[in-house]
Chimera marker file (.cmm) of the C-alpha trace (Angstrom):
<marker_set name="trace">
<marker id="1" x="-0.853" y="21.286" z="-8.539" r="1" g="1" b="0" radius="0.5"/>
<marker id="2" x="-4.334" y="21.869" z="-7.312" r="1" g="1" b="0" radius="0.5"/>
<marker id="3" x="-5.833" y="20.538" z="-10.621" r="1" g="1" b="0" radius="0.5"/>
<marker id="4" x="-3.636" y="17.064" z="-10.808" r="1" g="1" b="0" radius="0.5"/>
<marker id="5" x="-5.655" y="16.490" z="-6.666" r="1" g="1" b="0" radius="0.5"/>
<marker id="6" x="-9.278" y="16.863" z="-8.343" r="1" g="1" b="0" radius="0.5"/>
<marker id="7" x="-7.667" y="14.796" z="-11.205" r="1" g="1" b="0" radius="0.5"/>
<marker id="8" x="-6.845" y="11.956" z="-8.589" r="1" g="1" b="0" radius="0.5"/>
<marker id="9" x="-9.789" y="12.474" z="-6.927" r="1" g="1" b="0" radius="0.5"/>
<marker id="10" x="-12.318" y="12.298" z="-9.584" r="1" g="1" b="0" radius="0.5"/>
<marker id="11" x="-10.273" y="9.234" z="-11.095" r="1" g="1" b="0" radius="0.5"/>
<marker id="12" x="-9.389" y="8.743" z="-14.580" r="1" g="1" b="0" radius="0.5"/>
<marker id="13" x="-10.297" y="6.578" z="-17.328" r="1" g="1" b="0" radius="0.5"/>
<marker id="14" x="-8.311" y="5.720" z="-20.049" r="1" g="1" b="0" radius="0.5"/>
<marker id="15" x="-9.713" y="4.531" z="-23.103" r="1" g="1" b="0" radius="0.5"/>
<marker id="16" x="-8.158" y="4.260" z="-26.611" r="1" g="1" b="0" radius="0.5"/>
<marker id="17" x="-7.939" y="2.084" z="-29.681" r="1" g="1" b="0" radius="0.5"/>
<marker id="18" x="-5.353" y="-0.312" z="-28.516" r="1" g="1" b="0" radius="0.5"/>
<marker id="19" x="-5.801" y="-0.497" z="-24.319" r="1" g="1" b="0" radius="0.5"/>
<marker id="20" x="-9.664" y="-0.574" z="-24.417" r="1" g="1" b="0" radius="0.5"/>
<marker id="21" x="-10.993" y="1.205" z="-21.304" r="1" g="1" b="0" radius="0.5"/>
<marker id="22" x="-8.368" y="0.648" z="-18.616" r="1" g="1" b="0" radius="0.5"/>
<marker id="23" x="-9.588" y="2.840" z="-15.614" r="1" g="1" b="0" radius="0.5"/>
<marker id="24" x="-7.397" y="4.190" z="-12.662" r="1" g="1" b="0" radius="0.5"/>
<marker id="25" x="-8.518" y="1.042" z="-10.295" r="1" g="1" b="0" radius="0.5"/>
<marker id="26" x="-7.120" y="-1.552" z="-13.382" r="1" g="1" b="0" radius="0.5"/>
<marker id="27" x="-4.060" y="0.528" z="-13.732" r="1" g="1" b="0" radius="0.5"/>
<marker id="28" x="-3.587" y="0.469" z="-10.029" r="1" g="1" b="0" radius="0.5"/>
<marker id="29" x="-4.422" y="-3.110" z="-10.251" r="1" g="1" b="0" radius="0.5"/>
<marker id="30" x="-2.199" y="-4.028" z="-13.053" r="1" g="1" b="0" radius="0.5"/>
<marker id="31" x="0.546" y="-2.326" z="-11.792" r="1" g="1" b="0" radius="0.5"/>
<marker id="32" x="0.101" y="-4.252" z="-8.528" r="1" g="1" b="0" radius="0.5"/>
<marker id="33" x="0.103" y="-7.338" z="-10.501" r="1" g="1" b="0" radius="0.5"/>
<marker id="34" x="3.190" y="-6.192" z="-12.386" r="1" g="1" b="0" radius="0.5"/>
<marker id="35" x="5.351" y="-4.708" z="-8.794" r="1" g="1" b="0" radius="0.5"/>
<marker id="36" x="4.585" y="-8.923" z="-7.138" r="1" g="1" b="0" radius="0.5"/>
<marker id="37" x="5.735" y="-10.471" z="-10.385" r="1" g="1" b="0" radius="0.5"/>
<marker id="38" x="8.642" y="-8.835" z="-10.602" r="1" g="1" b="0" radius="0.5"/>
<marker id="39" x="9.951" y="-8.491" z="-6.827" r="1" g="1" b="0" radius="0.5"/>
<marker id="40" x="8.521" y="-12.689" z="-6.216" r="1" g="1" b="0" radius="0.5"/>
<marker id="41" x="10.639" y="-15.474" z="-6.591" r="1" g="1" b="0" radius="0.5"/>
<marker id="42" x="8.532" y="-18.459" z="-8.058" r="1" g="1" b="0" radius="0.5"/>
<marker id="43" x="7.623" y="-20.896" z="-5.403" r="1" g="1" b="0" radius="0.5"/>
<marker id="44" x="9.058" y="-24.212" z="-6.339" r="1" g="1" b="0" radius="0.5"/>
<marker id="45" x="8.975" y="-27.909" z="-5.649" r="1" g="1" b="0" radius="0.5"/>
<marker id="46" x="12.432" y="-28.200" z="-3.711" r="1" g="1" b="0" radius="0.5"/>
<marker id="47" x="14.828" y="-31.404" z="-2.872" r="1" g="1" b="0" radius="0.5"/>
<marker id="48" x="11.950" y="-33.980" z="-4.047" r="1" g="1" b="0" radius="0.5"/>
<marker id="49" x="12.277" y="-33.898" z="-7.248" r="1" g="1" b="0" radius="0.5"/>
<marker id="50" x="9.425" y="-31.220" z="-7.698" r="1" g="1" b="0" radius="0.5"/>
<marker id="51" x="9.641" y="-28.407" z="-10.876" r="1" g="1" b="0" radius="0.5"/>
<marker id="52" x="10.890" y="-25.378" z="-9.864" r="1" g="1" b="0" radius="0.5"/>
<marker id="53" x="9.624" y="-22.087" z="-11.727" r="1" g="1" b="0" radius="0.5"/>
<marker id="54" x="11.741" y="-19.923" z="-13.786" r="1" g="1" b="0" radius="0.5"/>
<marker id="55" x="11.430" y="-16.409" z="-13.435" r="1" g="1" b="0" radius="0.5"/>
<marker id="56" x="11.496" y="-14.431" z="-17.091" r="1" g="1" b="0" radius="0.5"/>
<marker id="57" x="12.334" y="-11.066" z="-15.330" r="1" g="1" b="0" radius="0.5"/>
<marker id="58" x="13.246" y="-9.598" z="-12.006" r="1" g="1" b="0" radius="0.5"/>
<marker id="59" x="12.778" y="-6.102" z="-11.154" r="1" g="1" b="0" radius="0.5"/>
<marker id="60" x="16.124" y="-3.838" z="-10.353" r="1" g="1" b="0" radius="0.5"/>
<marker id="61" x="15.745" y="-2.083" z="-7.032" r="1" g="1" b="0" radius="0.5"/>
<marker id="62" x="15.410" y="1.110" z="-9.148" r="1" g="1" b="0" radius="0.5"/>
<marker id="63" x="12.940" y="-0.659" z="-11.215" r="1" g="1" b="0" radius="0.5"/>
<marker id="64" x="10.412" y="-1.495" z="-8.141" r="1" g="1" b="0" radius="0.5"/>
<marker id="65" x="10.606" y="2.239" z="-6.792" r="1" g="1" b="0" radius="0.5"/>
<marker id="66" x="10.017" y="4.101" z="-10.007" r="1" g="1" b="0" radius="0.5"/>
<marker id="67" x="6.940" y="1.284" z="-9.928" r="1" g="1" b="0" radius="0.5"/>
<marker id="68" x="5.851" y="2.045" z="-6.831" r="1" g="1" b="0" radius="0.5"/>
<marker id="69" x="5.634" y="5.589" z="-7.620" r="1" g="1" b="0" radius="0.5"/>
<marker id="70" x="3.830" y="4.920" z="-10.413" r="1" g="1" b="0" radius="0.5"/>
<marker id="71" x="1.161" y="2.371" z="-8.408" r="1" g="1" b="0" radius="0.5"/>
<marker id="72" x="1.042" y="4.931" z="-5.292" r="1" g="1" b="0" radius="0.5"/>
<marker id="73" x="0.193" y="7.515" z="-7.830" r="1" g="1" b="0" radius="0.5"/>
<marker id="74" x="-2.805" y="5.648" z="-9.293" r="1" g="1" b="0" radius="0.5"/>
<marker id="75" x="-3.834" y="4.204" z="-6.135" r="1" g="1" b="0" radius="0.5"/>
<marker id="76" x="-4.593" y="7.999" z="-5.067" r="1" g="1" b="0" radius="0.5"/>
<marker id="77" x="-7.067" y="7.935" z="-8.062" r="1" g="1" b="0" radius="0.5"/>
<marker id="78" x="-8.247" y="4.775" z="-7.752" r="1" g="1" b="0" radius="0.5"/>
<marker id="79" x="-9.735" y="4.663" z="-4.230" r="1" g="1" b="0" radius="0.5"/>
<marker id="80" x="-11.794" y="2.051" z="-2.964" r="1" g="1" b="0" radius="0.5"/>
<marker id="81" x="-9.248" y="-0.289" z="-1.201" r="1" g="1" b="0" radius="0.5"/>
<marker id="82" x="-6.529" y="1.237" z="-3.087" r="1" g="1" b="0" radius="0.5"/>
<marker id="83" x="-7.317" y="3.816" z="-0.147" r="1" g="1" b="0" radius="0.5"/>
<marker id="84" x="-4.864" y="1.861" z="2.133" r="1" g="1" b="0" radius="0.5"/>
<marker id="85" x="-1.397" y="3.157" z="0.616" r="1" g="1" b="0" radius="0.5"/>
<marker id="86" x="-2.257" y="7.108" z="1.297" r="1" g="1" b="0" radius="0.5"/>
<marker id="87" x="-3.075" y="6.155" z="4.911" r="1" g="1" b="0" radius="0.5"/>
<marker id="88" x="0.087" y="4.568" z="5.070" r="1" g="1" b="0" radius="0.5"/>
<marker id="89" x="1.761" y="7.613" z="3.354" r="1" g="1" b="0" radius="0.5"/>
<marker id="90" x="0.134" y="9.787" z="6.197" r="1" g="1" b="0" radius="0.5"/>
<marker id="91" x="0.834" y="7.509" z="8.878" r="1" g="1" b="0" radius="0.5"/>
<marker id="92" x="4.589" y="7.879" z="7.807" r="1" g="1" b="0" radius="0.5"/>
<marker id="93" x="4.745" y="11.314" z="7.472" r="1" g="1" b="0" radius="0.5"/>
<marker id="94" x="2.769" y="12.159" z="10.789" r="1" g="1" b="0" radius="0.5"/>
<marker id="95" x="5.726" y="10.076" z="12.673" r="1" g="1" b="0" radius="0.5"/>
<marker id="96" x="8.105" y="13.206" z="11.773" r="1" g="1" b="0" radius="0.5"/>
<marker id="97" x="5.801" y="15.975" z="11.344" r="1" g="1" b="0" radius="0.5"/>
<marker id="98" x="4.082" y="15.609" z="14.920" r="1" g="1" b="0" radius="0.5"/>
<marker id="99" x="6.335" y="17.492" z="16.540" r="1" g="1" b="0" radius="0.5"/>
<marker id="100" x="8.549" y="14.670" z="17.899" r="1" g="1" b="0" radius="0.5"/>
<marker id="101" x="11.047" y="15.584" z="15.798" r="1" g="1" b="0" radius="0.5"/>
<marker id="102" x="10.909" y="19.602" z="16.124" r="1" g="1" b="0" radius="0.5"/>
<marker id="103" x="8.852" y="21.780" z="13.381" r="1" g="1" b="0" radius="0.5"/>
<marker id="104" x="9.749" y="19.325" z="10.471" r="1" g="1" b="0" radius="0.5"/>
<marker id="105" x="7.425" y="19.870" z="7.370" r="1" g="1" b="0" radius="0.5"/>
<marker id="106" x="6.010" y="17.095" z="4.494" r="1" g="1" b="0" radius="0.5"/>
<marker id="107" x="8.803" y="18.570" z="2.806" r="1" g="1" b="0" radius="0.5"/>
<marker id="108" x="11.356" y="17.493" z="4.996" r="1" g="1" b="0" radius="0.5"/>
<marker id="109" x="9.847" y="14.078" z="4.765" r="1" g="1" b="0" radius="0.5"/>
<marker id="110" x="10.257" y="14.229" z="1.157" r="1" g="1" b="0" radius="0.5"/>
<marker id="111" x="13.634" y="14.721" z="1.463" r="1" g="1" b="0" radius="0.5"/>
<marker id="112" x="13.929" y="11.928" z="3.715" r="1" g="1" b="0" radius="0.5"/>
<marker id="113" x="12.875" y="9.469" z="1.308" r="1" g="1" b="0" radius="0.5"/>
<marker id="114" x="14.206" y="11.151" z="-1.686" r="1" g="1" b="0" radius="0.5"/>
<marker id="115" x="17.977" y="10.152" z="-0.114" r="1" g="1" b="0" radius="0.5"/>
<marker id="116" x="17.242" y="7.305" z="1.526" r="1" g="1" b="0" radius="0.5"/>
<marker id="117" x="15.802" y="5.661" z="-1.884" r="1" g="1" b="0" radius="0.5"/>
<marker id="118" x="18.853" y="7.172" z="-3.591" r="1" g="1" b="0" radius="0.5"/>
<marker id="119" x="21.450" y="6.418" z="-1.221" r="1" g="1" b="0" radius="0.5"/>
<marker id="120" x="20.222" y="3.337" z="-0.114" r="1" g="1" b="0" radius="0.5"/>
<marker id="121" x="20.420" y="-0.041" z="-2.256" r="1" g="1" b="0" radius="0.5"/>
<marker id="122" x="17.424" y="-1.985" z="-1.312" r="1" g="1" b="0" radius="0.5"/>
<marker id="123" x="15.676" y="-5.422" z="-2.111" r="1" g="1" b="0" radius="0.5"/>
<marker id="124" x="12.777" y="-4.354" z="-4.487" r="1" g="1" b="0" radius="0.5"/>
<marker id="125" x="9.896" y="-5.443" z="-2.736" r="1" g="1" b="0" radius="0.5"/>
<marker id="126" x="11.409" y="-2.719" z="0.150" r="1" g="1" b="0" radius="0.5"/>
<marker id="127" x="12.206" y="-0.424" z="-2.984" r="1" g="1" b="0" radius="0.5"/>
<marker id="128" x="8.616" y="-1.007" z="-4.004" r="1" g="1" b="0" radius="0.5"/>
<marker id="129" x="7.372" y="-0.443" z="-0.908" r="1" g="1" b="0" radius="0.5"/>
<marker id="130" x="9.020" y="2.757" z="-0.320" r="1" g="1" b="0" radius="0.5"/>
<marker id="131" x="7.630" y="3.811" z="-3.682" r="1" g="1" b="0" radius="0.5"/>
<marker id="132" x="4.701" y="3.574" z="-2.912" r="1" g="1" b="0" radius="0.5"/>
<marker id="133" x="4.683" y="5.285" z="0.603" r="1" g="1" b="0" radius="0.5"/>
<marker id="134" x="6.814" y="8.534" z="-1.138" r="1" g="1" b="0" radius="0.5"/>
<marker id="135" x="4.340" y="8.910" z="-3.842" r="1" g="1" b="0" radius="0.5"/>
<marker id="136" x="1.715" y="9.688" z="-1.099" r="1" g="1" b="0" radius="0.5"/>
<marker id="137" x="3.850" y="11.849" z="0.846" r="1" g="1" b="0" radius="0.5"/>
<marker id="138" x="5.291" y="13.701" z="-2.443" r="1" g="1" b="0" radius="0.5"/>
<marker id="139" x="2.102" y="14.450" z="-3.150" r="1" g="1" b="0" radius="0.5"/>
<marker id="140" x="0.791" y="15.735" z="0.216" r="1" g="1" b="0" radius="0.5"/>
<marker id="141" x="3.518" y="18.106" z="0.125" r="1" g="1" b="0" radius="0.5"/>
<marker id="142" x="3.311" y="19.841" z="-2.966" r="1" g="1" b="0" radius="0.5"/>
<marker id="143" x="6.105" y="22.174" z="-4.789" r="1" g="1" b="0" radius="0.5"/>
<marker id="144" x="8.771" y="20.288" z="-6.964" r="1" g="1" b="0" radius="0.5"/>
<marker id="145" x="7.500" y="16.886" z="-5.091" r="1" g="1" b="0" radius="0.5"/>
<marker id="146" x="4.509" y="17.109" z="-6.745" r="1" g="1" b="0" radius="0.5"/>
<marker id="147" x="6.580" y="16.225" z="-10.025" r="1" g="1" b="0" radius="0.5"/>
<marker id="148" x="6.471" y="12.588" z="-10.174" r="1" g="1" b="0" radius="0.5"/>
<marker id="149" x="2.967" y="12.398" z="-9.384" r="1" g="1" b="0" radius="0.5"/>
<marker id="150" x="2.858" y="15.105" z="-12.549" r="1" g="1" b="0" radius="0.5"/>
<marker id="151" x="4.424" y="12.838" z="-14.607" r="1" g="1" b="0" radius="0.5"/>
<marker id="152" x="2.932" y="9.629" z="-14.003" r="1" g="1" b="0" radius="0.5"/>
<marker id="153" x="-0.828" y="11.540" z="-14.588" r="1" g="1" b="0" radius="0.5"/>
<marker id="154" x="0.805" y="12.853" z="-18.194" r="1" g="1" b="0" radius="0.5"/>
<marker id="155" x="1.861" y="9.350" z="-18.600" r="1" g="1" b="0" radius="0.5"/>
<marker id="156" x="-1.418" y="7.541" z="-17.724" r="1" g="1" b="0" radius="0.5"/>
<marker id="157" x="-3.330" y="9.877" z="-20.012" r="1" g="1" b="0" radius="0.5"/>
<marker id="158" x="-1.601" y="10.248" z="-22.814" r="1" g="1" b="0" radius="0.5"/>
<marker id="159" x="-1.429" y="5.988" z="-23.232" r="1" g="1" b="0" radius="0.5"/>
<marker id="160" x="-4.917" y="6.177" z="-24.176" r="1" g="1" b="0" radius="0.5"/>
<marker id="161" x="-4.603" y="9.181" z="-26.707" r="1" g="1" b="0" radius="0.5"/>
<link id1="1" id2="2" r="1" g="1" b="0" radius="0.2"/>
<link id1="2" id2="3" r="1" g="1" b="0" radius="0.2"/>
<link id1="3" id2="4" r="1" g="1" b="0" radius="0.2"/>
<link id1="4" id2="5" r="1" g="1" b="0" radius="0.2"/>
<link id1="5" id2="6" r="1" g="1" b="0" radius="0.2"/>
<link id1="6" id2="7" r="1" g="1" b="0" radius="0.2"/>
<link id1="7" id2="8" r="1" g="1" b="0" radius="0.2"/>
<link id1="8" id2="9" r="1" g="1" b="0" radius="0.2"/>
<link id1="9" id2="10" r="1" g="1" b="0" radius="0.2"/>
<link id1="10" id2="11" r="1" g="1" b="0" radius="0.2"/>
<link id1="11" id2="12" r="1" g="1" b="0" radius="0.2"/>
<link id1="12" id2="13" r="1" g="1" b="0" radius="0.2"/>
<link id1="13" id2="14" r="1" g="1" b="0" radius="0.2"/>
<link id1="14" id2="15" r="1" g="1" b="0" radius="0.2"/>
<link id1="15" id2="16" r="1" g="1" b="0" radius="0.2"/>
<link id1="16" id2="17" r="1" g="1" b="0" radius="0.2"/>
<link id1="17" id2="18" r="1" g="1" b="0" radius="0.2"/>
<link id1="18" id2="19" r="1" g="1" b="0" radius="0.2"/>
<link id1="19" id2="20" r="1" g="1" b="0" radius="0.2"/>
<link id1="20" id2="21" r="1" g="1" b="0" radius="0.2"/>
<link id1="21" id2="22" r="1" g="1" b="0" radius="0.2"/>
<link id1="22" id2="23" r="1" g="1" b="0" radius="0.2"/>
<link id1="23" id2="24" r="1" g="1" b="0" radius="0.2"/>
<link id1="24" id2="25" r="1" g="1" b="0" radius="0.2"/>
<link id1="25" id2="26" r="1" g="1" b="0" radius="0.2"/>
<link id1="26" id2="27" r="1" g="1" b="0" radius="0.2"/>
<link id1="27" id2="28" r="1" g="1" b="0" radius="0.2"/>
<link id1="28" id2="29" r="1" g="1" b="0" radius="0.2"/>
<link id1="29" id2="30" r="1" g="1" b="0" radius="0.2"/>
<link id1="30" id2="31" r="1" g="1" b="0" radius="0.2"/>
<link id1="31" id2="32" r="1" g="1" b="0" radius="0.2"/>
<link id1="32" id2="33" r="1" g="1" b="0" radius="0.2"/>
<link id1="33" id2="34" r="1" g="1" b="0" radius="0.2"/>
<link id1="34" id2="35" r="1" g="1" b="0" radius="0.2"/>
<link id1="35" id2="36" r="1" g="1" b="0" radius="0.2"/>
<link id1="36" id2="37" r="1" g="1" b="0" radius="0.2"/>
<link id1="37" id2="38" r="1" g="1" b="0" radius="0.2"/>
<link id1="38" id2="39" r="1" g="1" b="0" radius="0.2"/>
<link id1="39" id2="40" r="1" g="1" b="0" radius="0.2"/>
<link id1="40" id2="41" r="1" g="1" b="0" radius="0.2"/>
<link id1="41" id2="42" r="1" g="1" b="0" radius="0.2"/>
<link id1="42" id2="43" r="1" g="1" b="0" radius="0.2"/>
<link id1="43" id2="44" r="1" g="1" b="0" radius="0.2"/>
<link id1="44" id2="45" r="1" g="1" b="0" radius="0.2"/>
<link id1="45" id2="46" r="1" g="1" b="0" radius="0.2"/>
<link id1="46" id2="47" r="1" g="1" b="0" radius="0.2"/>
<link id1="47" id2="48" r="1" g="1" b="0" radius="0.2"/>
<link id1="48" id2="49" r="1" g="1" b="0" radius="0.2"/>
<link id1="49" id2="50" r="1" g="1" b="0" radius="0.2"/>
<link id1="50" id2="51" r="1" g="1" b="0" radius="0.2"/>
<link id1="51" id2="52" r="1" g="1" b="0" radius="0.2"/>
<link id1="52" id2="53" r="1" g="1" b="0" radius="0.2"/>
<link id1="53" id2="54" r="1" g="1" b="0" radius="0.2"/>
<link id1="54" id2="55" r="1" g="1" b="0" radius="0.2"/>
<link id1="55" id2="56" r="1" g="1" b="0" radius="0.2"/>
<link id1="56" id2="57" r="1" g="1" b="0" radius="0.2"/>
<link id1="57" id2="58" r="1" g="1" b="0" radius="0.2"/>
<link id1="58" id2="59" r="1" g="1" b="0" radius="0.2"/>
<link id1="59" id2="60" r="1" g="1" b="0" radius="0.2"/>
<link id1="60" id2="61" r="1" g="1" b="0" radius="0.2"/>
<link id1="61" id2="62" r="1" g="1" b="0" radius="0.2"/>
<link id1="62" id2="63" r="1" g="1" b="0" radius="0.2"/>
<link id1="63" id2="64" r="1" g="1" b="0" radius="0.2"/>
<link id1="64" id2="65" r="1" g="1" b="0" radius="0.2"/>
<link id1="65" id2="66" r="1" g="1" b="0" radius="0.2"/>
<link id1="66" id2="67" r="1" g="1" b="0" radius="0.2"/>
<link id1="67" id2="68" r="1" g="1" b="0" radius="0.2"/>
<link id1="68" id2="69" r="1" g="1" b="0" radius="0.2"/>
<link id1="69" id2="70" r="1" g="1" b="0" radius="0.2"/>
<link id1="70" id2="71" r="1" g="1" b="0" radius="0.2"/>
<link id1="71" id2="72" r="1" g="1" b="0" radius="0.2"/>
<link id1="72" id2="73" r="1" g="1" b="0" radius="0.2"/>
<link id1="73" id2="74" r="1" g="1" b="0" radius="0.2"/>
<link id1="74" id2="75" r="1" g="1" b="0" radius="0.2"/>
<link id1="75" id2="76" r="1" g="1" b="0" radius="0.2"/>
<link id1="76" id2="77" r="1" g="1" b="0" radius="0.2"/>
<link id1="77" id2="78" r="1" g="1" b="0" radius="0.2"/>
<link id1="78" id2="79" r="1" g="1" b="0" radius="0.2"/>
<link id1="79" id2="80" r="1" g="1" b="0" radius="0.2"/>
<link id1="80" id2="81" r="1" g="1" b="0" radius="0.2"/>
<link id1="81" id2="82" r="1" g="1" b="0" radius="0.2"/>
<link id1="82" id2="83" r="1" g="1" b="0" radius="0.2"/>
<link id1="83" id2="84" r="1" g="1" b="0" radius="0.2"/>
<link id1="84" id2="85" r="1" g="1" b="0" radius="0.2"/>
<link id1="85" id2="86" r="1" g="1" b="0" radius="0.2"/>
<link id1="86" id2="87" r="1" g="1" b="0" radius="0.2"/>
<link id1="87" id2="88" r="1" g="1" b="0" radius="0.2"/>
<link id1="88" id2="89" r="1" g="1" b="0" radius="0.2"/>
<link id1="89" id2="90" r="1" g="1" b="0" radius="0.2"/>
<link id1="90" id2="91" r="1" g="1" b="0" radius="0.2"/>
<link id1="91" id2="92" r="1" g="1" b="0" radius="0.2"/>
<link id1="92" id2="93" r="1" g="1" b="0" radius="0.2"/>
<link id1="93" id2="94" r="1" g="1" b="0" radius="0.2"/>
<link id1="94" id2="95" r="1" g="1" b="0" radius="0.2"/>
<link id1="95" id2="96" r="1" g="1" b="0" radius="0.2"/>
<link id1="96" id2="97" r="1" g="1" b="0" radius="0.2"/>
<link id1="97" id2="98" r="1" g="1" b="0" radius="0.2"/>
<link id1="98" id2="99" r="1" g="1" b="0" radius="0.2"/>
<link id1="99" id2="100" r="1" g="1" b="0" radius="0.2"/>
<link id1="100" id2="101" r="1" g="1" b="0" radius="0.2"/>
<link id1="101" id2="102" r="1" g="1" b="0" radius="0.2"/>
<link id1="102" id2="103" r="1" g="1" b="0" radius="0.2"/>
<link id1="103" id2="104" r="1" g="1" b="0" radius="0.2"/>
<link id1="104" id2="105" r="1" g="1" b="0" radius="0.2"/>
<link id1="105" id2="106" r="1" g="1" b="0" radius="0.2"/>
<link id1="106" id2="107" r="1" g="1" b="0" radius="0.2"/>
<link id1="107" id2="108" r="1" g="1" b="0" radius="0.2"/>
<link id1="108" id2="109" r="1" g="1" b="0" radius="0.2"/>
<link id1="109" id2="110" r="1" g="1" b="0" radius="0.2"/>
<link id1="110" id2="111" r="1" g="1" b="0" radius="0.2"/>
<link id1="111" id2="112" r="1" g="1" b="0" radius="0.2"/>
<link id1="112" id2="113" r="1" g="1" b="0" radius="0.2"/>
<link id1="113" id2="114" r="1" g="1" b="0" radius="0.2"/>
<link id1="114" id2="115" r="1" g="1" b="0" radius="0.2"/>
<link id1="115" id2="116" r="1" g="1" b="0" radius="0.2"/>
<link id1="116" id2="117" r="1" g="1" b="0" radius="0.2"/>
<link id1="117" id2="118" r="1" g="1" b="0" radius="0.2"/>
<link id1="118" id2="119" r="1" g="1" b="0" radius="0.2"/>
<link id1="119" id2="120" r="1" g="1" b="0" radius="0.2"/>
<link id1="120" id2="121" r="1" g="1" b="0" radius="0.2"/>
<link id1="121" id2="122" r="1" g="1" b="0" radius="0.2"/>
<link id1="122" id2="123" r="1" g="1" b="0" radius="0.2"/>
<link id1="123" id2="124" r="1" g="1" b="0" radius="0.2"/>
<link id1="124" id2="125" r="1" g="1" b="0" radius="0.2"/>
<link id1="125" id2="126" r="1" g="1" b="0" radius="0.2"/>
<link id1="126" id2="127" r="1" g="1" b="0" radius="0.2"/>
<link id1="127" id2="128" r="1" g="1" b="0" radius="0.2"/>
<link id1="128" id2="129" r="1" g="1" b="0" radius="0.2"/>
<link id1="129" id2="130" r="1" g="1" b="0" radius="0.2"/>
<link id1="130" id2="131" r="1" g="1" b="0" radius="0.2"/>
<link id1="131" id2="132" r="1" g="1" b="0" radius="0.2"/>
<link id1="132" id2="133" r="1" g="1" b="0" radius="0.2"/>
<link id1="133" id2="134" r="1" g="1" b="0" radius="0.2"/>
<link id1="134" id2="135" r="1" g="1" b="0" radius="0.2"/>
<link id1="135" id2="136" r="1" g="1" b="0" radius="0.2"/>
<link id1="136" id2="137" r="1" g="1" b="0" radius="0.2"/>
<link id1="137" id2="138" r="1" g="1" b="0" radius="0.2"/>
<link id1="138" id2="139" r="1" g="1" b="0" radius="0.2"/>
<link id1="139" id2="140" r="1" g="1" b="0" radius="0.2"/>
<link id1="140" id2="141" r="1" g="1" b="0" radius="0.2"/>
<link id1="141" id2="142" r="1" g="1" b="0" radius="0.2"/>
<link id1="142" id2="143" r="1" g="1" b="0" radius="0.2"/>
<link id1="143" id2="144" r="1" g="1" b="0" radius="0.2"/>
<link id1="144" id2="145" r="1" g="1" b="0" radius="0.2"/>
<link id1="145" id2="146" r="1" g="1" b="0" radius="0.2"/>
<link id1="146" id2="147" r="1" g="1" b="0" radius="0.2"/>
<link id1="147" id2="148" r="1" g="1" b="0" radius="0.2"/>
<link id1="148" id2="149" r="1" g="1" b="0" radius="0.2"/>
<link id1="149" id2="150" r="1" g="1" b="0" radius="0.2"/>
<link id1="150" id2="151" r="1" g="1" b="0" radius="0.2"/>
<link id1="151" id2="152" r="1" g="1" b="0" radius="0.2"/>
<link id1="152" id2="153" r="1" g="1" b="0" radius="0.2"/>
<link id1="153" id2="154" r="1" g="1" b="0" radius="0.2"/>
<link id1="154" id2="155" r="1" g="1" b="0" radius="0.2"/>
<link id1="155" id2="156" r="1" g="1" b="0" radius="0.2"/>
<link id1="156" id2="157" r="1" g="1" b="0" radius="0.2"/>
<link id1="157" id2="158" r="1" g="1" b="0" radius="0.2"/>
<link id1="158" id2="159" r="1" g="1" b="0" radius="0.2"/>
<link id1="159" id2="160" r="1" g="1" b="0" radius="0.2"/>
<link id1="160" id2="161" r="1" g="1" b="0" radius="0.2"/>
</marker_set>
């Protein structure tokens, strides 16, 4: 676990024959890009008269949160302003591990999320949202939560192989 952290914190760079160099920040970027196209409806023209844009593809709540993960996961290895989405991943975490709620761990705040993204049905820029926040806090906290982040590093690397 300790080696996928100085991964993420050194940053990656992927670079093969059919990507070109991507980078953790354009990953985190793309993926971005990817997460508002999907969860947006197309602004339109309305009653006037005005054109009204079609939308090719709309993400699935489950969709937006396995692309959140994916974006908070990069985002951690990205830095620069991508910095944002871990402080909101602590922020939410401190709110239960502070004591206000007893001696509750990261891991209990894993758990949170884990059933409240699998139990709940939500819009997917919430879904999204969510994502992102529990791939900060999955990581924080280590043991089998550290999987996803695991997976999405394999992921990222191996594209560019």
């Amino acid at each position: 676990m300790i080696e996928h952290f100085e991964t993420l914190a050194a940053g990656f760079t992927m670079q093969g024959k059919l990507l070109g160099t991507v980078g953790s920040g354009g990953l985190a970027t793309v993926l971005t890009g990817v997460m508002i196209a999907g969860i947006r409806e197309p602004k339109g023209g309305g009653e006037g008269g005005g054109k009204k844009g079609k939308m090719r593809r709309k993400l699935t709540s489950t969709q937006a949160q396995v692309l959140g993960i994916a974006a908070g996961t990069c985002y951690a290895g990205a830095g620069s302003i991508w910095t944002a989405s871990g402080q909101m991943s602590n922020a939410f975490a401190e709110i239960f591990t502070s004591g206000a709620f007893g001696a509750a761990g990261t891991g209990a705040v894993s758990l949170l999320l884990a059933g409240w993204m699998y139990f709940r049905e939500m819009r997917p820029a919430w879904a999204a949202g969510t994502g992102v926040i529990a791939a900060g806090v999955w990581a924080s906290a280590g043991g089998i939560w550290g999987l996803p982040e695991a997976v999405v590093l394999t992921v990222a690397h191996s594209v560019a192989s």
